[in-house]
C-alpha positions in Angstrom: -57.7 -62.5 63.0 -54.6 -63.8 63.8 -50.9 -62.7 65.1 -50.2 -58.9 62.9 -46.9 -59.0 60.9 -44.4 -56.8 61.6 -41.7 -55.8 58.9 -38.2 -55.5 60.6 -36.2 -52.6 59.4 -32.3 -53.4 59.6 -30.2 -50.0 60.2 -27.4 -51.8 60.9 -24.5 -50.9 58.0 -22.5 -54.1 57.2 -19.2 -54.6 58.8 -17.1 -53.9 55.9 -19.0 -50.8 54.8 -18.9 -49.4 58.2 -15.2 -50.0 58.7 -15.0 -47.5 54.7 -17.0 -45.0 56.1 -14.6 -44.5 59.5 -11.4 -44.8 57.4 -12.9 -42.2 54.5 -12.5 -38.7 55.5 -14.7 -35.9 55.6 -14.5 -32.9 53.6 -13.3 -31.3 55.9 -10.2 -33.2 56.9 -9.2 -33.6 53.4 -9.4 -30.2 52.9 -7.1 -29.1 56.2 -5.2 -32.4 55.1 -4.5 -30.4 51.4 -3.5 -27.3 52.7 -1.0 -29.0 55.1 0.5 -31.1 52.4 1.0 -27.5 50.2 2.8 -26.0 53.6 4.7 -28.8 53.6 3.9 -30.3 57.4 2.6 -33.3 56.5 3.3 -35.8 53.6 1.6 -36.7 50.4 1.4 -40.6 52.0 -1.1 -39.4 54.5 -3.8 -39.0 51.9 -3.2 -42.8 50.6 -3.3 -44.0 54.1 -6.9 -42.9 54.6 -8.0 -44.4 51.5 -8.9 -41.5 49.5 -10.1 -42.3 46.3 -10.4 -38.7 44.6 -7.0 -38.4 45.4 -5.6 -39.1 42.1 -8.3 -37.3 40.2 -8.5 -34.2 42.9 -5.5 -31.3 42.2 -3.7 -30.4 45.3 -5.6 -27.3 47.1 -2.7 -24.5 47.0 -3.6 -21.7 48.6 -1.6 -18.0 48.1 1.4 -17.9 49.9 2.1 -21.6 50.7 5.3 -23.3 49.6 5.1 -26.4 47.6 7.1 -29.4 48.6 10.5 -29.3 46.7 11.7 -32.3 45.2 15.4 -33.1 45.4 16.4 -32.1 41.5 14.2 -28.7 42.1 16.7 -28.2 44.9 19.2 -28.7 43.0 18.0 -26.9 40.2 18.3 -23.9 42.6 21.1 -24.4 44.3 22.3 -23.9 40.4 20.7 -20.5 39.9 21.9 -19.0 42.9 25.1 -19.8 42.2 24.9 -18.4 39.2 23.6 -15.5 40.6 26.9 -15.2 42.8 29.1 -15.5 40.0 30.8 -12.5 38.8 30.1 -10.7 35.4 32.8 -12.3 32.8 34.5 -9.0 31.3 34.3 -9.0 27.8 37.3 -10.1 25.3 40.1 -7.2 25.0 40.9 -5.9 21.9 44.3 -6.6 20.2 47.2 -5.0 21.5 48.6 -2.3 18.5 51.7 -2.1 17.9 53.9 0.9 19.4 54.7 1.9 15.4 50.8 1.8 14.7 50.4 3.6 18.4 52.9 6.5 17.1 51.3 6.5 13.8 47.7 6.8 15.4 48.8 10.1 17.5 48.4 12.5 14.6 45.1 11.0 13.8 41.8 12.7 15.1 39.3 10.1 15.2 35.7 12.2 15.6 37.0 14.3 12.3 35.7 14.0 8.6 38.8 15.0 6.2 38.4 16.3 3.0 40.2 14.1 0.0 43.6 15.8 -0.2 44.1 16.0 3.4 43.0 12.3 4.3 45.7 11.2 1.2 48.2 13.0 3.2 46.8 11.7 6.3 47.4 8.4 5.0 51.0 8.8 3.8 52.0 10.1 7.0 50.8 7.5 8.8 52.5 4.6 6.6 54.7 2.7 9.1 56.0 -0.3 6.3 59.4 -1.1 5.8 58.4 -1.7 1.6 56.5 1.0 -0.5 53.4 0.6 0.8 50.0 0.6 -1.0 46.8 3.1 -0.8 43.7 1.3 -0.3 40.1 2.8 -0.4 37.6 0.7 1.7 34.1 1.7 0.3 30.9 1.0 2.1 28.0 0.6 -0.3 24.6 0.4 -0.3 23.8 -2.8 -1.8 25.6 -5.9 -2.7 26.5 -7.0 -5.7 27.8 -3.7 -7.2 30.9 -5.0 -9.4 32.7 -3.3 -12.5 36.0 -2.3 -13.9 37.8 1.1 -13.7 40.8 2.4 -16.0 42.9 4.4 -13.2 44.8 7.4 -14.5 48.0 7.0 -12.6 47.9 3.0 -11.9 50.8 1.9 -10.0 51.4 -1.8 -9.0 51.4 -5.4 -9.4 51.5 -6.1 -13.0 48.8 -8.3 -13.7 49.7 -12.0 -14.9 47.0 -12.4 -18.3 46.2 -15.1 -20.4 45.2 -15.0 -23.7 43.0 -17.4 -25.8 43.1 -16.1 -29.4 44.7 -15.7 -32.7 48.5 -16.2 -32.6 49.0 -13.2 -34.5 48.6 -11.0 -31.0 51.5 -13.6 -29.2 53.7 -10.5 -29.5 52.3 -8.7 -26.5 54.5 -8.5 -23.7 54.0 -9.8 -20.3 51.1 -11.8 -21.7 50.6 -15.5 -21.7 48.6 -17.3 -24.6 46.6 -20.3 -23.7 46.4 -23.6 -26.2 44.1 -26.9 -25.5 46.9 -28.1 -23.3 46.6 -25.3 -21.3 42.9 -25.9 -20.7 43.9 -29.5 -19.9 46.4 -27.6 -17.4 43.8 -25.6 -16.0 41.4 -28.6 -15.7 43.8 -30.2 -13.7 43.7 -27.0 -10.8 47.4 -25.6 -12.4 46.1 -21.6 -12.1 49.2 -19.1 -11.8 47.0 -15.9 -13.7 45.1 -13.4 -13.0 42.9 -12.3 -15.7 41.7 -14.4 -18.5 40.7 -12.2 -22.0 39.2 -14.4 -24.9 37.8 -13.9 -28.1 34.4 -15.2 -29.2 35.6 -18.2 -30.7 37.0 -19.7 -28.0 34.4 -19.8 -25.4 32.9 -23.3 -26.3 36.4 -24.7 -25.1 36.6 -22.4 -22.0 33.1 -23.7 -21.4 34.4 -27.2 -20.1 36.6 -24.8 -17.3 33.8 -23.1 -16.2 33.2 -24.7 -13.1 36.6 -23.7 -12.1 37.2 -20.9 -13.2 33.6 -19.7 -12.2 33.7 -19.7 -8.5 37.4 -17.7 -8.8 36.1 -14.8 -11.1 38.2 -16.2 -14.0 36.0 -16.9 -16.5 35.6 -14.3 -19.3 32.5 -12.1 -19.3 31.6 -9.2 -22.2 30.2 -7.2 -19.3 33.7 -7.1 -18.0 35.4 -6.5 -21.2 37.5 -9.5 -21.1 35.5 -11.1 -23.9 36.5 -9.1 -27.3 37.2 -9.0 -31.0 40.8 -7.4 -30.8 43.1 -8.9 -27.8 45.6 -6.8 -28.4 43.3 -3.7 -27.0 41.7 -5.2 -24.8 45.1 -6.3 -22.7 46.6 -2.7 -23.3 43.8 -1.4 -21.5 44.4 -3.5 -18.7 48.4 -3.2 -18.3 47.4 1.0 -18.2 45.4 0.4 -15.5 42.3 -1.2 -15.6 41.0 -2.4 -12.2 38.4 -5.0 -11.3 36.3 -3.7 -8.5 33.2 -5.3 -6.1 31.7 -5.9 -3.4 32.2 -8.4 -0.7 30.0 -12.2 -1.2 28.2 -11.3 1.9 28.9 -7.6 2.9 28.6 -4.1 0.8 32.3 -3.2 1.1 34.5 -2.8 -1.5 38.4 -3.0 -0.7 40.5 -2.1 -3.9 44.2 -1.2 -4.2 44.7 2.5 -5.8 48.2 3.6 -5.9 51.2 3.6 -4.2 52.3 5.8 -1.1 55.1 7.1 -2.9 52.9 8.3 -5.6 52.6 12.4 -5.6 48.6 13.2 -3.9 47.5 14.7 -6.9 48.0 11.2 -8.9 45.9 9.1 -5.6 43.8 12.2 -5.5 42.7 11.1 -9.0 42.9 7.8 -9.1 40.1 8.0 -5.7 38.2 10.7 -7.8 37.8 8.2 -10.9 36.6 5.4 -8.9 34.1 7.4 -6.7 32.5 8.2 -10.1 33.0 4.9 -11.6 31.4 3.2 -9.1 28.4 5.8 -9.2 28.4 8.3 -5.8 24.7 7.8 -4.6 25.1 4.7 -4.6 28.1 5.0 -1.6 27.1 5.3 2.1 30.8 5.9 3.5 34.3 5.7 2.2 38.1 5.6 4.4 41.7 5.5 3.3 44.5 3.2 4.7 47.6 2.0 4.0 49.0 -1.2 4.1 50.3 -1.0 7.4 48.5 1.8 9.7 45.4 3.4 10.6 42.5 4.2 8.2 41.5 8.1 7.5 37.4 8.7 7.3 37.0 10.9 4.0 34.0 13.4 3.9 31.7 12.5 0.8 31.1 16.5 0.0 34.8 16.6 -0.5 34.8 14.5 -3.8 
């Protein structure tokens, strides 16, 4: 029958494979390895020394409680915060020093109080510390922007106004009153502006026109809401030189600031003057109003009052 054949099994794992599996750690090791590294007793080069392959592709096991390894810009990251932490509070930015005058002048006011009209105009007058004949001022605080008008004052007392004119020479005899020609457009064009108030009849406008963007930005240019666009100039500037005052809001705010007498004025004059604007202006439409001079406090003025 002959010699049987006998099939050799070879159990034996090649050099090179055996000396992988010794190096390769178990599960075990890597994981004890892991949690080391997250308590920070043993370093991340331990891993790579072994051979790891899922090393790159494995996130570090972190278990509750351990500290991660800081880095040297973490640690200096928080040396940063706690000194920040140890740094005191800044204080915040005083407030302006007043004046001893304004200081004096504050004494008789009671800041928590309300006054009716006639007592915050007398308030006010009091409290005037200028040198010169000062000036009354309302400061209104409005609902809304854009609130803008005109009001004829009763008793006006003030600055004259410096007007020009564009219109028929026939009305050069007003006094106090400049009338414009082409050259003084040309003058204008140039940035040469020494007026306040520009009134123009119809006819003129197309000329003006060419000013516009000028004029525009400075509330100059003449508007028939505003009444400085008529038929009879002569009118028209009367009714500013009697008193005839431009008032409106702030650009970005809904305050109105607008000069209404003088402090030497008697209070039943300011009393009206404040009286005719409040109305003018339109009273709902008014959240808060106060009353200052030129130089001193303000007085708060109760609303029921007016």
């Amino acid at each position: 029958m002959g010699r049987p054949r006998i099939k050799t099994i070879d159990d034996s794992v090649p050099e090179a494979e055996e000396k992988k599996q010794k190096t390769k750690p178990s599960k075990a090791e890597r994981a004890k390895v892991e949690t080391d590294k997250a308590s920070g007793e043993v370093e991340t080069t331990e891993l790579e020394a072994r051979g790891d392959s899922e090393k790159k592709s494995t996130p570090p096991v972190i278990l509750e409680g351990a500290q991660q390894p800081i880095e040297s810009d973490q640690k200096d990251a928080i040396a940063s915060l706690q000194h920040d932490k140890t740094k005191k509070p800044q204080k915040p930015g005083k407030a302006k020093p007043r004046s001893k005058k304004y200081q004096e002048a504050v004494k008789y006011l009671d800041r928590t109080k309300i006054y009716p009209l006639p007592e915050a105009v007398d308030m006010v007058k009091k409290m005037s510390y200028s040198k010169i004949n000062a000036t009354l001022e309302a400061h209104i605080t409005t609902l809304q922007t854009g609130i803008r008008g005109y009001v004829s004052l009763p008793y006006a007392k003030g600055r004259q106004l410096r007007i020009l004119c564009f219109g028929p020479s026939t009305a050069s005899q007003l006094e106090g009153v400049i009338f414009g020609t082409d050259s003084t457009i040309e003058e204008i064009n140039k940035g040469k502006i020494d007026f306040d108030l520009i009134i123009s009849t119809p006819d003129w406008m197309p000329k003006l026109a060419k000013i516009a963007r000028i004029l525009g930005p400075r509330n100059l240019m003449p508007n028939p809401k505003n009444g400085t666009i008529v038929g009879d100039i002569k009118k028209a500037v009367e009714s500013f030189q009697a008193g005839k005052t431009e008032y409106k809001t702030e650009a970005k705010a809904p305050v109105i600031h607008i000069a209404l007498g003088k402090i030497d004025q008697p209070g039943e004059e300011l009393t009206a003057n404040i009286k005719t604007l409040i109305q003018t202006v339109g009273k709902t439409r008014i959240k808060k109003i106060s009353l200052s001079p030129t130089m001193g406090p303000g007085v708060k003025v109760d609303l029921a009052s007016l």
